[in-house]
N, C-alpha and C positions, 0 to 999 in steps of 0.2 A: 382472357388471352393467355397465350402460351408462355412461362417463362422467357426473357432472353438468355442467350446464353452468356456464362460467366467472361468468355475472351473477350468480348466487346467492351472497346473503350469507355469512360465514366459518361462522355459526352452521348453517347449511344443507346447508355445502358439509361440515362434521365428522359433521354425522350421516350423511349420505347413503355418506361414504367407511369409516365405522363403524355400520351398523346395528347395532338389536336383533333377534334372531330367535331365535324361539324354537323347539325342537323341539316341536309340534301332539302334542295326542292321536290315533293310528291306527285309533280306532273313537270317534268322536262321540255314538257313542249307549249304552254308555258310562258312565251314572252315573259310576259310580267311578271311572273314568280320569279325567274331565272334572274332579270335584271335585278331586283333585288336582293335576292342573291350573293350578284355580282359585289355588290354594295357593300356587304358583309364582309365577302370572301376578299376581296383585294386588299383591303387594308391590311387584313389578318397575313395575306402572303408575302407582302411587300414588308411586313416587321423582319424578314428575315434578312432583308437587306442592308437593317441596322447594326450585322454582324460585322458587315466588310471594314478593316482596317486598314486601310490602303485608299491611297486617290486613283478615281478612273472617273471617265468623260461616257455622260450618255446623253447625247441628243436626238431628239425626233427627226426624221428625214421620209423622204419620198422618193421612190425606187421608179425608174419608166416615166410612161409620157403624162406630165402633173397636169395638161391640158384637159387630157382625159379619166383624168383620177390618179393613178398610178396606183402603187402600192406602199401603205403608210409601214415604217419601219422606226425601229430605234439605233443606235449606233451607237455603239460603245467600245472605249479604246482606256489602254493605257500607256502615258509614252508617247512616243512616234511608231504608229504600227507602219507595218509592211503597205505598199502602197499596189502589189503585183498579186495580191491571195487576198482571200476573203472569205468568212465562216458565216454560212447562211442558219439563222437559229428558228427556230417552231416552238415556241412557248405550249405548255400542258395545260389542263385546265378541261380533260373531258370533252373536248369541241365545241364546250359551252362559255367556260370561265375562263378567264386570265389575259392578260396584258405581257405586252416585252416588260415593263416595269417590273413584274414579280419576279423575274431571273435575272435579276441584277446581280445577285446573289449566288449564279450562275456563270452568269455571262462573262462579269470581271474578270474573277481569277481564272479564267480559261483566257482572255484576251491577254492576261498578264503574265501567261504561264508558256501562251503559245507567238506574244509579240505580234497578231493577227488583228486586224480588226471584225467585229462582231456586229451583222445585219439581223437585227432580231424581228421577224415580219410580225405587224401587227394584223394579223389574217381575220376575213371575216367569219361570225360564229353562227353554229345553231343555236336555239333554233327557228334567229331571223334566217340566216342563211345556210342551207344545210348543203350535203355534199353534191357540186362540187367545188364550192364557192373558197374552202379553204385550199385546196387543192391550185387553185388557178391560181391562186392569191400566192404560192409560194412558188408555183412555175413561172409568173412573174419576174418575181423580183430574181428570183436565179438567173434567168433569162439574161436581166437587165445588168448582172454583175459580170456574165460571161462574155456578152457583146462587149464591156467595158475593158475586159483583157486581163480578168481576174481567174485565177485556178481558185478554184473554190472545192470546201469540205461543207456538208449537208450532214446539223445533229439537231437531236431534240428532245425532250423527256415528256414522259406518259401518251399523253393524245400525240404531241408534238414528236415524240418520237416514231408513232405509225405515221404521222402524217407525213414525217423526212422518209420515211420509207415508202410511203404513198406518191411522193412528188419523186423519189428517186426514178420509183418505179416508169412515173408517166412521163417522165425524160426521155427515158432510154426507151420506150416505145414509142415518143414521135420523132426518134432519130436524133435527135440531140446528143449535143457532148453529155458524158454523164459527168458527177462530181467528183472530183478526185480519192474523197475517203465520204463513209456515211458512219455514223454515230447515232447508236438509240441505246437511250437513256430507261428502263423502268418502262419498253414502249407497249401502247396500245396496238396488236398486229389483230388480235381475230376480234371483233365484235362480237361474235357470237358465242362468245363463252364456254366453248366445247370445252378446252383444256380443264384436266380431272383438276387441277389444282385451283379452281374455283370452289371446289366442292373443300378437297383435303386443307388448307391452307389458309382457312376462313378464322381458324380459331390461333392462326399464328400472326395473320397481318391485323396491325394495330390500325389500321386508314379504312379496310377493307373486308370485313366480315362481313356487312350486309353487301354481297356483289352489284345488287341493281344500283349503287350509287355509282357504278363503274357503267353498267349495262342498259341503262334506260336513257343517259343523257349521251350513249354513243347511238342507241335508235333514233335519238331524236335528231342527231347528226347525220345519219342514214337518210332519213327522210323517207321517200320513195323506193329509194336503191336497196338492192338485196343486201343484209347483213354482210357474206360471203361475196359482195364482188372486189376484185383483186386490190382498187385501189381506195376499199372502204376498210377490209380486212386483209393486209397484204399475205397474210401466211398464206390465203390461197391462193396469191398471185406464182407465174412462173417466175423463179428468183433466178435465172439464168441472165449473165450479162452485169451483177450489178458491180458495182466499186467494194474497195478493202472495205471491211465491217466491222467496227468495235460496236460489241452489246453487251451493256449493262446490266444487270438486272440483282434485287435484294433477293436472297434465299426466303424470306419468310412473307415476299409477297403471292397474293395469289396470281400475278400476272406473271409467273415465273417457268408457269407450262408453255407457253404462249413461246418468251424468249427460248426457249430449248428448242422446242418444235421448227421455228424458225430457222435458229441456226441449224439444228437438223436438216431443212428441206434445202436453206440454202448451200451447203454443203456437197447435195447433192447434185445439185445443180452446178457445182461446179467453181462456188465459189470460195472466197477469202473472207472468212469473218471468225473474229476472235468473241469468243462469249464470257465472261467473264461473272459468276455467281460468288458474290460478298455475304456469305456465313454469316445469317444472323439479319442483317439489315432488310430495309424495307421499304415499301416505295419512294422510289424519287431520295434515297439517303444523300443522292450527290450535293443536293441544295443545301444540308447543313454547315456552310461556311466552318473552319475550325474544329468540327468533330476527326476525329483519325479516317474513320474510315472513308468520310466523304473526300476532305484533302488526299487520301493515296488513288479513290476514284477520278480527282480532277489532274492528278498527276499522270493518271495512267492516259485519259482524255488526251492532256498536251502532247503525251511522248507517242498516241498514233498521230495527231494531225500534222504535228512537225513534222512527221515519215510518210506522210501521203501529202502535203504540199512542198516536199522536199524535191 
């Protein structure tokens, strides 16, 4: 791996020179390999949760009509949040892995930063359920928040962050209110790997040098549907119409052609989106509770939502 560079805080510079990596399941599609897996990886994600120093409230809840299932979520508050806005969240995880639980770590200091309370959808995954199963799962519970009389902000990291761009998307083309701001965190936009920085970029990100750990369990999330359709890989969608856009993204990951491109098309489209490339860092850096860079990333997070549920 590529050296870090020397500016990067101590907290930064230890991860980067000790990652975690994990050995990936060899077949994505899979059940049983993947749920095991699952087994591994959760525990492993949720230790970062052990960072948080502060009290915050998360409980499980149910989004919509619980006769008919509805949509399972977490809810996490600190304080007495706002009872009129609402942050709808998309946990990461490749469309295969992860729980609201692992972005506790997450979630908190945004609830605490932004006085909002935090619906993190527990959506379903591939590759029992492939797309569109996570998609409905989060037009859902948006749904169910906006009928409730909530101005609501749509973020999310990695998978979770194409998929807040995915459910933005499929909003504002069945006519619906859209959300007031979108947030993508380190987000998965193309599946298909075009952007050159899969290639150049492989020997800088510490998570993601072998790319198919990125790109085989987003096919298996695809399923049937084309790589390229708009609301599997949204760079190809038309980006016309969408809300303010804060995007994230570590300079040293390879998913950082993806966020340009993006904000590039969206731009041209006409839109509002701030793109923001943190020197040095690397996927998903925001979850490091206490590191510098992460803390001025979840800084930057509060000061758009306060200004788009303003």
């Amino acid at each position: 791996m590529i050296d870090p560079p020397e500016h990067l805080s101590s907290g930064a510079m230890s991860y980067l020179l000790d990652p975690d990596v994990l050995a990936y399941p060899t077949d994505w599609t899979d059940a049983w390999s993947v749920h095991e897996f699952r087994n591994v990886a959760h525990p492993l994600w949720c230790s970062l949760n052990d960072s948080l120093d502060f009290d915050y409230v998360a409980v499980p809840d149910i989004l919509g009509d619980v006769t008919s299932g509805g949509v399972a979520v977490e809810r996490i508050s600190v304080g007495q949040p706002r009872s009129d806005v609402a942050l709808l969240h998309l946990h990461g995880g490749m469309y295969c892995l992860g729980t609201p639980e692992i972005d506790r770590v997450l979630n908190a200091p945004i609830a605490r930063a932004t006085g909002a309370e935090i619906f993190s959808v527990d959506y379903r995954l591939a590759p029992e359920h492939p797309f569109p199963a996570a998609v409905e799962d989060a037009i859902s519970a948006y749904t169910t928040l906006v009928d409730a009389g909530r101005t609501v902000v749509i973020f999310g990291e990695s998978a979770g962050g194409g998929l807040a761009a995915a459910t933005t998307l499929a909003i504002r083309d069945a006519g619906m209110p859209i959300p007031s701001g979108l947030v993508l965190m380190s987000p998965m936009l193309d599946l298909t790997g075009s952007s050159d920085t899969y290639q150049t970029l492989t020997r800088a990100d510490p998570d993601y040098a072998d790319t198919t750990a990125l790109l085989a369990p987003a096919a298996a999330y695809a399923g049937d549907q084309a790589l390229d359709h708009p609301l599997v890989s949204p760079l190809f969608a038309d980006l016309a119409g969408l809300p303010p856009t804060l995007l994230q993204v570590g300079g040293r990951e390879v998913l950082l052609g993806d966020a340009i491109r993006f904000a590039k098309a969206m731009r041209r489209a006409g839109g509002d989106i701030t793109l923001d490339i943190a020197d040095g860092c690397w996927h998903n850096y925001q979850l490091w509770y206490g590191v510098a860079e992460a803390d001025r990333a979840i800084s930057q997070v509060a000061d758009f939502v306060i200004g788009a549920l303003s």
